[in-house]
TORFI-786625 format. One record per residue (C-alpha): residue in three letters; x negated, y negated, z. Coordinates in steps of 0.05 Angstrom, whole numbers, plus 5000, padded with zeros to 4 digits. Example, Ala and Ser with C-alpha at 12.3 -4.5 7.8 and 13.67 -1.06 7.14 Angstrom:
ALA475450905156SER472750215143
***
This chain:
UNK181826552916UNK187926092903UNK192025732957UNK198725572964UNK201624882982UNK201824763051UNK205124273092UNK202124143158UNK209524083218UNK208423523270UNK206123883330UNK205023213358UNK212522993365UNK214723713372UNK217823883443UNK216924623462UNK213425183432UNK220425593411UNK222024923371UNK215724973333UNK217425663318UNK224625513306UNK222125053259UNK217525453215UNK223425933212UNK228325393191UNK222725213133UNK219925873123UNK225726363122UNK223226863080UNK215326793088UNK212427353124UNK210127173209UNK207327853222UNK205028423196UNK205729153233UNK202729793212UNK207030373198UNK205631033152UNK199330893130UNK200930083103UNK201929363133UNK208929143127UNK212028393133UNK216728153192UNK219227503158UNK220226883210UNK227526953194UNK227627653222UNK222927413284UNK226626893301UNK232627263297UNK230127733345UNK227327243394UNK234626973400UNK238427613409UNK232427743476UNK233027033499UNK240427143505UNK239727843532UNK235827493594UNK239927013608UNK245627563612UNK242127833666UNK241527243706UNK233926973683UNK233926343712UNK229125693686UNK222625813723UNK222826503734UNK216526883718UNK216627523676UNK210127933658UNK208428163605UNK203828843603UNK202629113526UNK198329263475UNK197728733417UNK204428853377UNK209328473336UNK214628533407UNK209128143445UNK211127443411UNK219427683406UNK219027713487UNK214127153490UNK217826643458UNK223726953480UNK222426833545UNK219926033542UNK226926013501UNK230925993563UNK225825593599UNK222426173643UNK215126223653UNK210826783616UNK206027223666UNK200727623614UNK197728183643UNK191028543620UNK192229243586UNK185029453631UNK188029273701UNK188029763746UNK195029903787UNK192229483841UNK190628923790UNK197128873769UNK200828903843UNK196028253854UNK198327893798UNK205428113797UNK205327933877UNK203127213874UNK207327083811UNK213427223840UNK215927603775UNK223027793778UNK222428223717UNK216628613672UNK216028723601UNK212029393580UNK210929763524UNK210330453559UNK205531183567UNK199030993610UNK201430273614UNK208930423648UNK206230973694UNK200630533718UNK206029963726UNK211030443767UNK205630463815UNK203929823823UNK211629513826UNK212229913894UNK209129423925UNK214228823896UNK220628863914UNK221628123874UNK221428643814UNK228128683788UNK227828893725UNK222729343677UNK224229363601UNK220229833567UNK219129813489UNK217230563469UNK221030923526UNK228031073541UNK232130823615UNK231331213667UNK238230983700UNK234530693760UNK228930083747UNK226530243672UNK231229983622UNK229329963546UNK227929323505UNK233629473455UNK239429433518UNK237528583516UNK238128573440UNK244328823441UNK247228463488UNK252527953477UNK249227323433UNK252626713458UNK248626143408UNK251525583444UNK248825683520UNK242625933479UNK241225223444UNK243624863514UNK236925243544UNK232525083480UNK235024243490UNK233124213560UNK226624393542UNK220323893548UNK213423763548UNK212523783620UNK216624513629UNK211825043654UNK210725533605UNK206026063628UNK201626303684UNK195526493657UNK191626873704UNK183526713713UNK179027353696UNK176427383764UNK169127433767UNK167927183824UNK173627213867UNK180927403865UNK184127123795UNK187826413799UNK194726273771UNK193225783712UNK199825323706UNK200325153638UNK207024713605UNK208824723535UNK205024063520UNK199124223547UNK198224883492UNK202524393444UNK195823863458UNK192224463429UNK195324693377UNK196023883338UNK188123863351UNK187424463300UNK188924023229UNK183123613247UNK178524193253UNK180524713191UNK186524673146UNK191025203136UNK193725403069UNK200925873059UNK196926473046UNK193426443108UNK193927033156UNK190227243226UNK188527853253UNK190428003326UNK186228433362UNK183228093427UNK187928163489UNK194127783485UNK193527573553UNK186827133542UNK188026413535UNK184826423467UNK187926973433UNK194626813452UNK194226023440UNK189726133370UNK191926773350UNK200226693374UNK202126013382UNK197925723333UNK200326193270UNK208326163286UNK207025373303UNK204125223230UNK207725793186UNK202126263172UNK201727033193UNK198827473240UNK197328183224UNK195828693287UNK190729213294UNK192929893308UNK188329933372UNK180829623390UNK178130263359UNK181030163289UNK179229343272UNK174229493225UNK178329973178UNK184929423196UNK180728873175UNK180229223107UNK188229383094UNK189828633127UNK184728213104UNK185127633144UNK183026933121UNK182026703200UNK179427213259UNK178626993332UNK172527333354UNK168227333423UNK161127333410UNK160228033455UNK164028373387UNK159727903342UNK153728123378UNK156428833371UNK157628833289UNK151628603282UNK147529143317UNK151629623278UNK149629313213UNK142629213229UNK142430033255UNK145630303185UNK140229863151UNK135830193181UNK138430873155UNK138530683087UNK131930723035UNK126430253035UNK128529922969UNK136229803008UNK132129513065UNK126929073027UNK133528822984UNK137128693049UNK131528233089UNK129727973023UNK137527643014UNK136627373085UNK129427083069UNK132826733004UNK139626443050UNK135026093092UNK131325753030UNK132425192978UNK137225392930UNK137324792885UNK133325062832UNK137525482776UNK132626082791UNK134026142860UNK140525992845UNK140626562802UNK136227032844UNK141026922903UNK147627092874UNK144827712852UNK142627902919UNK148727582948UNK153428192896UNK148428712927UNK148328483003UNK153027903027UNK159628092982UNK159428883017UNK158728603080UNK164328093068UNK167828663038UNK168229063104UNK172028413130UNK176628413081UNK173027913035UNK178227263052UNK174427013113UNK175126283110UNK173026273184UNK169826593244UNK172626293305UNK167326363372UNK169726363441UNK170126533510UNK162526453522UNK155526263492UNK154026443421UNK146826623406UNK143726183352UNK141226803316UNK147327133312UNK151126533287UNK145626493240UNK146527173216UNK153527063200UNK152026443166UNK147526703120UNK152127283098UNK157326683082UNK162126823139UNK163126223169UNK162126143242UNK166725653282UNK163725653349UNK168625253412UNK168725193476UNK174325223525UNK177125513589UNK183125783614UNK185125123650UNK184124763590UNK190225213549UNK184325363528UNK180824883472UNK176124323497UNK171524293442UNK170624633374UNK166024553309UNK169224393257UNK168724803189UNK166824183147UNK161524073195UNK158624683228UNK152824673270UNK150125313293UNK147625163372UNK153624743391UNK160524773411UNK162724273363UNK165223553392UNK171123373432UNK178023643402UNK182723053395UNK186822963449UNK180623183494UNK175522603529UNK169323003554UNK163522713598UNK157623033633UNK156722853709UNK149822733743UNK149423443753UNK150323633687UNK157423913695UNK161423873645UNK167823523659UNK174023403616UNK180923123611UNK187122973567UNK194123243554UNK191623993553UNK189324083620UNK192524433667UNK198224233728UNK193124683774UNK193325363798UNK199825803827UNK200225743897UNK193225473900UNK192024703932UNK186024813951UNK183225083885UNK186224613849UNK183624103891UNK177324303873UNK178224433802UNK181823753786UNK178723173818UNK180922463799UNK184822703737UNK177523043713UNK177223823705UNK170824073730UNK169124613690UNK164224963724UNK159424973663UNK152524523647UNK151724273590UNK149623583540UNK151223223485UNK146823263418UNK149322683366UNK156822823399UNK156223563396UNK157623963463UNK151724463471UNK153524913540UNK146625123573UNK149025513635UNK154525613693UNK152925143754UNK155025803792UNK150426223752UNK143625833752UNK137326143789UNK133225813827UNK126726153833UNK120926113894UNK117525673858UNK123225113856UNK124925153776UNK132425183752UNK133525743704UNK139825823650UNK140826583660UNK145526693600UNK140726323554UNK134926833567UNK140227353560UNK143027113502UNK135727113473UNK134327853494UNK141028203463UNK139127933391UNK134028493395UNK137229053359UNK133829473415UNK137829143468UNK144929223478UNK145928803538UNK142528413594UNK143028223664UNK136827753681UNK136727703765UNK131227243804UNK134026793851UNK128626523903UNK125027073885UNK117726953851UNK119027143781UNK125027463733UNK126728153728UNK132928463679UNK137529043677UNK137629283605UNK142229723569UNK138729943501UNK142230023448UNK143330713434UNK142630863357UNK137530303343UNK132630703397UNK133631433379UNK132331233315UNK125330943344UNK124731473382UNK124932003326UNK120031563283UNK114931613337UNK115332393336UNK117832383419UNK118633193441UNK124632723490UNK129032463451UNK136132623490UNK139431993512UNK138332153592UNK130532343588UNK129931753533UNK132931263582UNK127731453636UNK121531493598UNK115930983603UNK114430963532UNK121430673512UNK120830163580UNK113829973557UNK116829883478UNK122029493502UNK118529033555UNK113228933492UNK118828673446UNK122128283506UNK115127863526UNK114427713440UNK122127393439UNK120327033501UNK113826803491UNK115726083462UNK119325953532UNK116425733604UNK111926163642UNK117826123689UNK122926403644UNK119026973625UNK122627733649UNK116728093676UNK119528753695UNK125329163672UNK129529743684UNK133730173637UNK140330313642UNK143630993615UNK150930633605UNK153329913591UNK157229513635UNK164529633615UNK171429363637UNK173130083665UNK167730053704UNK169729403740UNK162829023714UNK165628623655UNK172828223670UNK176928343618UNK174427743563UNK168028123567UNK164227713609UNK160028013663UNK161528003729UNK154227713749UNK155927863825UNK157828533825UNK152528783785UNK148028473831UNK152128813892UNK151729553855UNK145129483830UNK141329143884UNK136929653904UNK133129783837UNK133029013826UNK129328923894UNK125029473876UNK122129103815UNK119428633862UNK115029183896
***
């Protein structure tokens, strides 16, 4: 694959976000920014046209009276409109509120409450009717601009009534030169898993801190283009997969819906994706189960390419013996990505070693980081020159990280946040002598960040001995058997788990073994598949402590999902509540 020149801007000296933008459209008229899907095909919005756009909204706003400092939200789907109002709406100096497509009514009335949003952005269906309920509660609401609907001559008034409203350039660019470092640009909103979620004040320099950190890390090329697909609203997405793109001239491409990123990735064929390692975990699971399908000679062929990518290569026979495996194996599964991955990029919690192994080996490079919302959201990241698989790469530049007598992780620099909305005494606690205190345990390995646990999160059993929860986790869902895993023991004599098999892997298991039961329900229930599974589970633990070891286990007939209020909306679990609902069967592994 050829690349095309590219010139890396300044984000360093660079003011705002819009004037990075503004800048990449002043260089890059006629390059495409984003890519939509219409009629069966991806087609180009050039930054010309996008920043064209983001004018006529910004001026629309001001029209209406948007102040600097007001906060607008922000509730849709992943679409080429999301960075128009976005950037739009930092234009004029006024603070950006995202809001979760998976809150509930009562989600949104909380965040839209303790905003203070004057106004709400919406693309419309589910999303508006859910958001009419919820804005009876906020009278601060003034305004709702849908995208796909039309005005209902009361509240709901339709995107295109700002963008053709009267475009006055000059009090435009008056807004855009006030603009600084130090402006708030955005409340991002915590994902709650423990309490209610936390206004995260973020300015334009601490994302700009960020976003100049990136060069250092991986370099871009002209031809480069992402593929948006995790929630716009998460610190990560929208910094890596928005601001970073339209700040360095490269492209983002959107998937249709979360249902339809393996067939986008195909038609878009990204060079950089911004994965979590839940949907990592969950590709490969679904490539292990079709191996499984296929004929013995397919699955000698496909353990056989992984047995040679962990080996010497040196040798012009293995050399030789690998690239024909690599045709047969590695280039169809790079295929089904699009075959221009360049990079993998990890976040938003602990990736397993094995599965960043796996994806190494199939020459899809894994970029595992580390960050958090307060942090805009990059604290540390491996860089693709130098990956190693375990770690969370070293401190990004701009970022000085320490670990306190605890083990807590704490960091500082021109990215971390002014503290939360409303909130002294969380910020209080969060920022403590100019230090963020992240929450997380973790150490340094030659300068590499390697997270072992949240403080919150760690059991302490009868016995005395701290345990990492997510690592023994982490350990369990490599099984292909296991979908996911809640390990629960604290003060208590020994560890138990909640398991959620996976599905296809164990019916297929099941109908190997001949069971008369193999419906999901009775399957679920049965000893046999308990005993399998606790089997498997003592063999991946049995390197570990006697203390780390899950003794008993129950099945679960359904994963934790956001819907069901047991994962926040990053797809982390929310450790407490499935403690809370669950309770009962936990205690009873202990009798």
């Amino acid at each position: 694959m050829t690349h095309k020149a590219f010139e890396a801007p300044d984000i360093d000296s660079t003011l705002s976000l819009p004037e990075a933008l503004f800048n990449m459209a002043e260089r890059y008229a006629a390059r495409p920014a984003q890519w939509y899907r219409k009629n069966g095909e991806y087609l180009p919005v050039t930054y010309a046209q996008l920043a064209t756009r983001i004018r006529h909204v910004a001026c629309g706003l001001m029209q209406v009276g948007i102040k600097p400092g007001d906060r607008i939200g922000i509730l849709m789907e992943n679409r080429p409109e999301w960075a128009v109002i976005d950037y739009a709406i930092l234009s004029i100096g006024a603070v950006t509120v995202p809001l979760y497509c998976s809150y509930r009514p009562q989600d949104m009335t909380y965040v839209l409450h303790d905003s203070g949003a004057c106004a709400v952005f919406v693309s419309g269906g589910k999303l508006l009717r859910d958001l009419n309920i919820a804005v009876h509660e906020c009278s601060h609401i003034k305004h709702i601009y849908a995208v796909d609907e039309i005005a209902d001559g009361k509240l709901i008034e339709n995107l295109s009534t700002l963008e053709s409203s009267e475009f006055d350039e000059t009090r435009l660019n008056k807004r855009l030169s006030k603009l600084t470092r130090d402006q708030l640009a955005t409340l991002v909103y915590t994902s709650g898993t423990t309490a209610n979620p936390k206004g995260v004040m973020l300015t334009h320099g601490n994302i700009l801190t960020n976003l100049g950190a990136v060069p250092a890390v991986l370099k871009f090329s002209a031809d480069d283009r992402m593929l948006s697909f995790l929630p716009l609203a998460h610190a990560l997405e929208r910094t890596a997969s928005h601001f970073l793109p339209y700040s360095y001239g490269i492209s983002v491409a959107f998937a249709e819906r979360p249902d339809t990123v393996a067939k986008n990735l195909t038609e878009a064929r990204p060079t950089i994706m911004i994965s979590v390692p839940r949907m990592l975990e969950v590709v490969r699971s679904r490539i292990l189960a079709q191996v499984a399908k296929q004929s013995a000679l397919k699955q000698k062929l496909f353990h056989a390419y992984f047995a040679f990518a962990k080996k010497d290569k040196s040798s012009p026979l293995a050399a030789f013996l690998f690239n024909i495996l690599d045709k047969l194996v590695g280039q169809k599964v790079r295929d089904r990505f699009g075959g221009r991955i360049k990079a993998l990029v990890s976040g938003g919690a602990p990736l397993s070693v094995e599965v960043g192994e796996f994806f190494e080996a199939l020459k899809l490079p894994i970029m595992e980081g580390y960050g958090l919302s307060e942090s805009a959201p990059l604290l540390a990241v491996n860089p693709l020159a130098d990956r190693r698989i375990g770690t969370v790469g070293p401190a990004a530049k701009g970022v000085e990280i320490k670990i306190a007598e605890d083990g807590e992780i704490l960091a500082r620099g021109g990215n971390i946040m002014v503290g939360y909305w409303k909130n002294r005494k969380a910020t209080k606690e969060a920022l403590i002598d100019g230090w963020l205190h992240t929450g997380d345990i973790g150490e340094f390995i030659d300068g590499y960040l390697r997270i072992t646990d949240r403080k919150k999160d760690i059991i302490v059993n009868s016995g005395g001995e701290n345990i990492a929860p997510q690592r023994i986790e982490g350990m369990l869902v490599i099984d292909k058997m296991i979908d996911q895993a809640v390990v629960f023991g604290d003060q208590k004599p020994y560890l138990v788990s909640l398991i959620v098999p996976n599905r296809e892997a164990c019916t297929i298991w099941a109908h190997a073994q001949g069971l008369p039961e193999t419906d999901w329900d009775h399957l679920c229930d049965s000893d046999i598949l308990k005993k399998h599974l606790q089997t498997r589970i003592n063999q991946l633990l049995k390197p570990h402590n006697p203390f780390e070891q899950v003794r008993r286990i129950h099945l679960l007939h359904e994963g934790f999902t956001i819907e069901s209020g047991l994962l926040t909306p990053t797809m982390k679990v929310k450790r407490r509540m499935v403690y809370e609902q669950y309770g009962d069967i936990l205690e009873s592994l202990y009798s």
